[in-house]
N, CA, C and O atoms as a CHARMM CRD file, in Angstrom:
* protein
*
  224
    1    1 UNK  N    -20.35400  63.73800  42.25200 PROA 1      0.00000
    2    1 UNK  CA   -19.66600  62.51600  42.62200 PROA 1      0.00000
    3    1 UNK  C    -19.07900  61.88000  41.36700 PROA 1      0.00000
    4    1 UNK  O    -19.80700  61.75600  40.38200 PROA 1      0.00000
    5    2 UNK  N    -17.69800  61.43300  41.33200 PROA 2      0.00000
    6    2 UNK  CA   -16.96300  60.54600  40.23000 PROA 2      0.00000
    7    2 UNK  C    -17.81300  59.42000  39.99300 PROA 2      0.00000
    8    2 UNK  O    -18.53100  58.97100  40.88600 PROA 2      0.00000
    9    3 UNK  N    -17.78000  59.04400  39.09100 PROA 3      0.00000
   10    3 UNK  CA   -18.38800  57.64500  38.37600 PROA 3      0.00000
   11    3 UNK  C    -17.11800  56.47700  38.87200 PROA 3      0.00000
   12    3 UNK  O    -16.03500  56.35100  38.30200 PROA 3      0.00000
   13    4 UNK  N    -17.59800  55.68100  40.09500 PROA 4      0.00000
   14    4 UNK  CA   -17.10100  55.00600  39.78500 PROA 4      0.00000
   15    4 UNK  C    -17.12400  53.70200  39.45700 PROA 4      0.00000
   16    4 UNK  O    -16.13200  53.00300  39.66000 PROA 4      0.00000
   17    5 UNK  N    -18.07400  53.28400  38.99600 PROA 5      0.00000
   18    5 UNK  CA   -18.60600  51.83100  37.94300 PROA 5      0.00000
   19    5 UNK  C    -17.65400  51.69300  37.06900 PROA 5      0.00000
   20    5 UNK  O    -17.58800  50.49900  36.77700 PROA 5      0.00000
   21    6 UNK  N    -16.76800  52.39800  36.41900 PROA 6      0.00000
   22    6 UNK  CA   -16.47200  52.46200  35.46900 PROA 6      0.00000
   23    6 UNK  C    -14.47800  52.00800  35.91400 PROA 6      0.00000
   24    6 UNK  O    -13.71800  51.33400  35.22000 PROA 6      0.00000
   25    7 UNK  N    -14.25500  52.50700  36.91000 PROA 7      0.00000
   26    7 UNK  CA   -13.02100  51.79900  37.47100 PROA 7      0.00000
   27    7 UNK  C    -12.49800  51.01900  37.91400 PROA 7      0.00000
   28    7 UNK  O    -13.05700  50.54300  38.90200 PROA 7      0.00000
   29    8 UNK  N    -11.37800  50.50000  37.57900 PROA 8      0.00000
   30    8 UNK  CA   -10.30700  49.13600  37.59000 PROA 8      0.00000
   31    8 UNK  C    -10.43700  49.18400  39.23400 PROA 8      0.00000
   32    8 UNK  O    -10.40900  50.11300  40.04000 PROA 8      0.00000
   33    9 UNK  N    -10.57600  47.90200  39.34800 PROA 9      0.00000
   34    9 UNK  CA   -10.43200  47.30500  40.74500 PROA 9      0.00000
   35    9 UNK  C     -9.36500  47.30000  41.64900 PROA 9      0.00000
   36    9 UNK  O     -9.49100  47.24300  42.87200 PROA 9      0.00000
   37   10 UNK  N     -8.19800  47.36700  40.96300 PROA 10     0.00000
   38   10 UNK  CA    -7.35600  48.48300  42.19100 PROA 10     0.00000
   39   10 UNK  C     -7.38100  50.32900  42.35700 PROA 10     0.00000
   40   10 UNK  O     -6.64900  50.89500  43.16900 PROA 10     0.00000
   41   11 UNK  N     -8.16100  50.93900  41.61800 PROA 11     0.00000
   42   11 UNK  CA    -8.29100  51.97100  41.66100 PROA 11     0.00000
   43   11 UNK  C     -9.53100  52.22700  42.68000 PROA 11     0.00000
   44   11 UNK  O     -9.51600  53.13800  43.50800 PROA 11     0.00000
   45   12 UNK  N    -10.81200  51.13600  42.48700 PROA 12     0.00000
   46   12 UNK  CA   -11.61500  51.48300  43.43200 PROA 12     0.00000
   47   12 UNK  C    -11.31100  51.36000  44.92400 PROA 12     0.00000
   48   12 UNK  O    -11.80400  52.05800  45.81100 PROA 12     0.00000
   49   13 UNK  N    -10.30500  50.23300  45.09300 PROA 13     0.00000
   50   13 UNK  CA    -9.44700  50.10800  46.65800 PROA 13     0.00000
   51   13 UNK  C     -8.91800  51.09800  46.97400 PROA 13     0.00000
   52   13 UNK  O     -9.18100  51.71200  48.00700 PROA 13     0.00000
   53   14 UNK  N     -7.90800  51.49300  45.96700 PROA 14     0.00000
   54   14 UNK  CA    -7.69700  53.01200  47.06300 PROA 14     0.00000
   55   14 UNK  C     -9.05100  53.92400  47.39400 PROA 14     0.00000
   56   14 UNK  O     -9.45100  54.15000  48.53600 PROA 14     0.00000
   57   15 UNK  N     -9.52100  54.28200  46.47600 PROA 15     0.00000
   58   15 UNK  CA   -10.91800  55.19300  46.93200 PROA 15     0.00000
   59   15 UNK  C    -11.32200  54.43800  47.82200 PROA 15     0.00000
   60   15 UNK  O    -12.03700  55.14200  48.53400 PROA 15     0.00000
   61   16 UNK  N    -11.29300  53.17400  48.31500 PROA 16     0.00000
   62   16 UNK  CA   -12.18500  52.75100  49.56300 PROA 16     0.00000
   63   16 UNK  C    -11.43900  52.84500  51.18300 PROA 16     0.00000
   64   16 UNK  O    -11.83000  53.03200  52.33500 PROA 16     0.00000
   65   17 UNK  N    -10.02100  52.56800  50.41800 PROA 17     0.00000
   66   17 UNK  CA    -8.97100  52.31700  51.73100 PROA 17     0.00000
   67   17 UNK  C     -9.26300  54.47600  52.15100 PROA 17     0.00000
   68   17 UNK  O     -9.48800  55.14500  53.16000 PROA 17     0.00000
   69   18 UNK  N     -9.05800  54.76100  50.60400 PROA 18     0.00000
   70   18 UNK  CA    -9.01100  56.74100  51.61700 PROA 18     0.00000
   71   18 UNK  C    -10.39800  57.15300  51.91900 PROA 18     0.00000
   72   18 UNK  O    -10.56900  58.35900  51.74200 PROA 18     0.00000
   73   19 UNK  N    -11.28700  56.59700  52.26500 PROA 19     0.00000
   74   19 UNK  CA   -12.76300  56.75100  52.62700 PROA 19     0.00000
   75   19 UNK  C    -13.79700  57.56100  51.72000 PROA 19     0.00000
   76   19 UNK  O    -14.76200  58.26000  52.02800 PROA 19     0.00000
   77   20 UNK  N    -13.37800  57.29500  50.78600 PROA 20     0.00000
   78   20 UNK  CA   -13.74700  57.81200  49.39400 PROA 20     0.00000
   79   20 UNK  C    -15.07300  57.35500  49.11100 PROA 20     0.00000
   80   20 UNK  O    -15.22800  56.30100  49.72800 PROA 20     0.00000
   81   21 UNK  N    -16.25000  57.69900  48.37300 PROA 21     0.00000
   82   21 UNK  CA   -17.63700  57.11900  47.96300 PROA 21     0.00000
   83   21 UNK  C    -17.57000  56.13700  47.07300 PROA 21     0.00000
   84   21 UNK  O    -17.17200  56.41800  45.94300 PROA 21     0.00000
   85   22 UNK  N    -17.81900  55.23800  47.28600 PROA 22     0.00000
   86   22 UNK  CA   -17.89600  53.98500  45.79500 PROA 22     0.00000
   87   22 UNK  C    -18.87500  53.39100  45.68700 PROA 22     0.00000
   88   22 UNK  O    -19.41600  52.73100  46.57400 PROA 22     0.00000
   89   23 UNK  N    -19.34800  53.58500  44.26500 PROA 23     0.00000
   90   23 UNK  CA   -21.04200  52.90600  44.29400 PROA 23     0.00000
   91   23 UNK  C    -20.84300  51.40600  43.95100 PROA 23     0.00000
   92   23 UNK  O    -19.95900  51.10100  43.15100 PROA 23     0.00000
   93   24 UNK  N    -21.73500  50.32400  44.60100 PROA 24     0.00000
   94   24 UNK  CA   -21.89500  49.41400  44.08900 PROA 24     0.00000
   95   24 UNK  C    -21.79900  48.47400  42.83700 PROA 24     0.00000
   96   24 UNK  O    -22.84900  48.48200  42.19500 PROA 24     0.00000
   97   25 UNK  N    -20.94200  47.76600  42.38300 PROA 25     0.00000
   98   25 UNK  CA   -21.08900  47.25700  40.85800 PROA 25     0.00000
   99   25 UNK  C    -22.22400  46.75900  40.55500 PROA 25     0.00000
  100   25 UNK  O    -22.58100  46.88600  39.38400 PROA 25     0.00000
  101   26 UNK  N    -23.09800  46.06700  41.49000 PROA 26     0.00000
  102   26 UNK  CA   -23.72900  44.80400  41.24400 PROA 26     0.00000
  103   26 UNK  C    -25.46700  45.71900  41.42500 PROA 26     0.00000
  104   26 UNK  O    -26.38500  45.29400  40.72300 PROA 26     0.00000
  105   27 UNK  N    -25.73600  46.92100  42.38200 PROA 27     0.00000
  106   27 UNK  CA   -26.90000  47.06100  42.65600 PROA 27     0.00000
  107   27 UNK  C    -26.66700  48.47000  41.66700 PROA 27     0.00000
  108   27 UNK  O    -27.65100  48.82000  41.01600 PROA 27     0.00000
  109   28 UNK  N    -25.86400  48.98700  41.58300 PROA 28     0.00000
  110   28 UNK  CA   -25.24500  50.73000  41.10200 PROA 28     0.00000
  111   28 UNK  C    -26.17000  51.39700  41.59500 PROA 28     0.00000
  112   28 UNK  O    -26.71700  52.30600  40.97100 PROA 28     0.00000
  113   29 UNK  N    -26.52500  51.01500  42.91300 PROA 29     0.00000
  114   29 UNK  CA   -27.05500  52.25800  43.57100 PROA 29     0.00000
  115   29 UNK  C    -26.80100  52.86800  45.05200 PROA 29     0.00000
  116   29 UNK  O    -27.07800  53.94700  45.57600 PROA 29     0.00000
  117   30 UNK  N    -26.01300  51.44900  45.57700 PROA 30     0.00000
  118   30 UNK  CA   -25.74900  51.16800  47.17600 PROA 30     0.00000
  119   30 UNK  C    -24.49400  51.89800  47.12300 PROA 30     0.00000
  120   30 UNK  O    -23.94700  52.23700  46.07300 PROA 30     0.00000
  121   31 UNK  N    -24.05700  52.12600  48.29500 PROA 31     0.00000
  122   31 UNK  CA   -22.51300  52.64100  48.72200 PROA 31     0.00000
  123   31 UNK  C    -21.82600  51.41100  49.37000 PROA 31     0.00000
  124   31 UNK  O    -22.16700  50.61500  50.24500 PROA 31     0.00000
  125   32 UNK  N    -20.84700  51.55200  48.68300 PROA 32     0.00000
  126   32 UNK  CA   -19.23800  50.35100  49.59300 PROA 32     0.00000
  127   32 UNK  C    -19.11000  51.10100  50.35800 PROA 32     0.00000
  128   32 UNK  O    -18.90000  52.31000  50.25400 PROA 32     0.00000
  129   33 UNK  N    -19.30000  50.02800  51.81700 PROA 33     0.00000
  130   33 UNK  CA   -18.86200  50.70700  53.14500 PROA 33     0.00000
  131   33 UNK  C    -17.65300  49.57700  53.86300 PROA 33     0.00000
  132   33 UNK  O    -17.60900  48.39900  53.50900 PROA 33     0.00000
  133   34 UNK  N    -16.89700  50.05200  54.70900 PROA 34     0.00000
  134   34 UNK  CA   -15.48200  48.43900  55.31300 PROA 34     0.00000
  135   34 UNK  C    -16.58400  47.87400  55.94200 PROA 34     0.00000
  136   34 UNK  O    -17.75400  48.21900  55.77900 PROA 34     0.00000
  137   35 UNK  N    -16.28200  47.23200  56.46900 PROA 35     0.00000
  138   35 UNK  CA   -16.49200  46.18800  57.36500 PROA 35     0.00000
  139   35 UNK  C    -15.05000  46.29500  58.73600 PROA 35     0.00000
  140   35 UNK  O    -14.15000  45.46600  58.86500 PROA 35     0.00000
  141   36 UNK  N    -15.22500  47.38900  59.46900 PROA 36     0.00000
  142   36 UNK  CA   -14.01000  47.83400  60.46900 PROA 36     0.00000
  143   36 UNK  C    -13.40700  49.12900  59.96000 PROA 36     0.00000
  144   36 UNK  O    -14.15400  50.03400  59.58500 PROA 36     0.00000
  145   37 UNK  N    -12.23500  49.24400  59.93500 PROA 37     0.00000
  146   37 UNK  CA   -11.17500  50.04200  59.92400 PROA 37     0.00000
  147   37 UNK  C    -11.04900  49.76500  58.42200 PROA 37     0.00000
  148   37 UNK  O    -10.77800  48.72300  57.82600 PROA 37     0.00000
  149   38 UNK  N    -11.33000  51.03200  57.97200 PROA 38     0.00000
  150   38 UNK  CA   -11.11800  51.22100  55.90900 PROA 38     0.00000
  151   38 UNK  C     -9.47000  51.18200  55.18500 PROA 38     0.00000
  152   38 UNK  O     -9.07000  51.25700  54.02300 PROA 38     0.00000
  153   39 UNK  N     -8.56400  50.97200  56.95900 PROA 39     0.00000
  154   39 UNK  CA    -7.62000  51.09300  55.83400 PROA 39     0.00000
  155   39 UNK  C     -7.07800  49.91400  55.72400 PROA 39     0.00000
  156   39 UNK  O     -6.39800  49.54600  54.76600 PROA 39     0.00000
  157   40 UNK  N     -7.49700  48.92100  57.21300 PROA 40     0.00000
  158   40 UNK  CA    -7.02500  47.71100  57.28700 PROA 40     0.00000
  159   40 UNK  C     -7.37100  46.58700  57.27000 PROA 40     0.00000
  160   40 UNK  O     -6.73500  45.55200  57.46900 PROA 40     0.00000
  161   41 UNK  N     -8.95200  46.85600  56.89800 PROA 41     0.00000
  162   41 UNK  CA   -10.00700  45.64700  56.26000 PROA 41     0.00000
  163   41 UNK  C     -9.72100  45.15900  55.26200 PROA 41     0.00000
  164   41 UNK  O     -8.93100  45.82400  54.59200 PROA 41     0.00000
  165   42 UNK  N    -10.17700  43.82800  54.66800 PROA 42     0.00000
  166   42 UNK  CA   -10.08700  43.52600  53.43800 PROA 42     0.00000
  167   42 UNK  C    -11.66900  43.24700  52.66400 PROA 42     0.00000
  168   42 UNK  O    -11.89200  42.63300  51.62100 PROA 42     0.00000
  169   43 UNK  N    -12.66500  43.95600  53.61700 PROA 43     0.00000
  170   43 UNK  CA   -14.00500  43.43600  53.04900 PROA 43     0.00000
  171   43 UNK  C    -14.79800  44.52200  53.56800 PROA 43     0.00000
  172   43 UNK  O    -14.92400  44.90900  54.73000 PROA 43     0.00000
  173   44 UNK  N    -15.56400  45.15500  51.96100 PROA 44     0.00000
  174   44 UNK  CA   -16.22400  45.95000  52.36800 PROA 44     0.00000
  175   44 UNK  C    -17.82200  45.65600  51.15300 PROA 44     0.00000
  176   44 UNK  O    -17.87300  45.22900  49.99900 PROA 44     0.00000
  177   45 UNK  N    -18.92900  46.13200  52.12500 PROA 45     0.00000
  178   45 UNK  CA   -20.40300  45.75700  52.25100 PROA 45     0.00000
  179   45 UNK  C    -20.94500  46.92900  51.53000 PROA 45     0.00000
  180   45 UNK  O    -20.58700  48.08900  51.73000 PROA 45     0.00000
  181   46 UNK  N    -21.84500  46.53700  50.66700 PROA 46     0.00000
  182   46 UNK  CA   -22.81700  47.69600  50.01500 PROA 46     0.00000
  183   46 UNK  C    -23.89500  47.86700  51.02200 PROA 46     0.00000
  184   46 UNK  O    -24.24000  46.92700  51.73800 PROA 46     0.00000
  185   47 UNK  N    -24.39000  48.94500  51.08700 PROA 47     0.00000
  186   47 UNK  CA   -25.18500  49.54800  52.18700 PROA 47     0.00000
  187   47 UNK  C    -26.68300  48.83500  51.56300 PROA 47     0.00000
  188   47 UNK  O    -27.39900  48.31100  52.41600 PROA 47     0.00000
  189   48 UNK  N    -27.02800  48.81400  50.52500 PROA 48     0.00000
  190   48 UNK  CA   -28.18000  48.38700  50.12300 PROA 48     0.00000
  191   48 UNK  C    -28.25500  46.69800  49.67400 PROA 48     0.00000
  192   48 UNK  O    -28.81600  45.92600  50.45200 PROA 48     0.00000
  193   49 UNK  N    -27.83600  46.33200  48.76000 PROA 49     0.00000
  194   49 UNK  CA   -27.65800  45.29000  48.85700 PROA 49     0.00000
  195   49 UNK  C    -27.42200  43.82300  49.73500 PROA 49     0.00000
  196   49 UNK  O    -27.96600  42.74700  49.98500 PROA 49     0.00000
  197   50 UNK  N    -26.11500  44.67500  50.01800 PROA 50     0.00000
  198   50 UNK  CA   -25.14700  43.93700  50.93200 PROA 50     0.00000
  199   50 UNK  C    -24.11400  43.06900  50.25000 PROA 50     0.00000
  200   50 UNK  O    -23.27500  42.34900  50.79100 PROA 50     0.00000
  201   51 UNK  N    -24.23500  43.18200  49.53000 PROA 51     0.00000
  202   51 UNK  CA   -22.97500  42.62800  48.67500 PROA 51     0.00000
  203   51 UNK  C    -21.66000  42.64100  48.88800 PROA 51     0.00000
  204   51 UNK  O    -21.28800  43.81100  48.98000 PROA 51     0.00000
  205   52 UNK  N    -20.51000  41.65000  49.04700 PROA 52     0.00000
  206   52 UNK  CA   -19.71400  42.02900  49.78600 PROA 52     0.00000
  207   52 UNK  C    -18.19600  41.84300  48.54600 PROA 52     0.00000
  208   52 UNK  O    -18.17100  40.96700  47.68100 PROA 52     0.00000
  209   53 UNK  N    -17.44700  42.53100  48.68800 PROA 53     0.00000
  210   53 UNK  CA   -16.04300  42.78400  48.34400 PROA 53     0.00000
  211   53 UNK  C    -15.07000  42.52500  49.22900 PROA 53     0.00000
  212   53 UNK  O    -14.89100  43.31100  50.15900 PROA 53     0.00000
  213   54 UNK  N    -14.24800  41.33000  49.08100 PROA 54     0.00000
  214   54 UNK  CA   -13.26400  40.62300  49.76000 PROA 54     0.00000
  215   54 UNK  C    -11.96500  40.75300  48.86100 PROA 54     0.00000
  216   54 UNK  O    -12.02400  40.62800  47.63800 PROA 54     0.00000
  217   55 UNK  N    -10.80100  41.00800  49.53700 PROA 55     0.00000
  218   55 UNK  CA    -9.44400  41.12400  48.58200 PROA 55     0.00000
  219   55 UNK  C     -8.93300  40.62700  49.74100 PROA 55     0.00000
  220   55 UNK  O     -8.99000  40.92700  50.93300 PROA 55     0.00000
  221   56 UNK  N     -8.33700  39.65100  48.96500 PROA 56     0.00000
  222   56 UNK  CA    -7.09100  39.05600  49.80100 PROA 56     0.00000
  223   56 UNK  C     -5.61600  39.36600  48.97500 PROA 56     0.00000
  224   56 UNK  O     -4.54800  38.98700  49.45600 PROA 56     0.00000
């Protein structure tokens, strides 16, 4: 799996919008999952945490 802690915050959106794996910033252990439809959400939830990522 790519590291991605380490990537710019529009780079991790696409990996999230193309259903791509993205680990958590905040727990670095949870997975970013949407919250709906990955390509047309704007908020997506760490599986462990729950931490949430909102882009408007």
């Amino acid at each position: 799996m790519k590291d991605t802690l380490t990537l710019m915050p529009h780079e991790r959106l696409k990996m999230l919008r193309n259903g791509e794996i993205v680990l958590c910033t905040h727990c670095k252990v949870g997975i970013m999952q949407p919250i709906g439809d990955a390509v047309k959400t704007n908020t997506f939830q760490c599986n462990k945490c729950k931490r949430q990522m909102i882009f408007n």
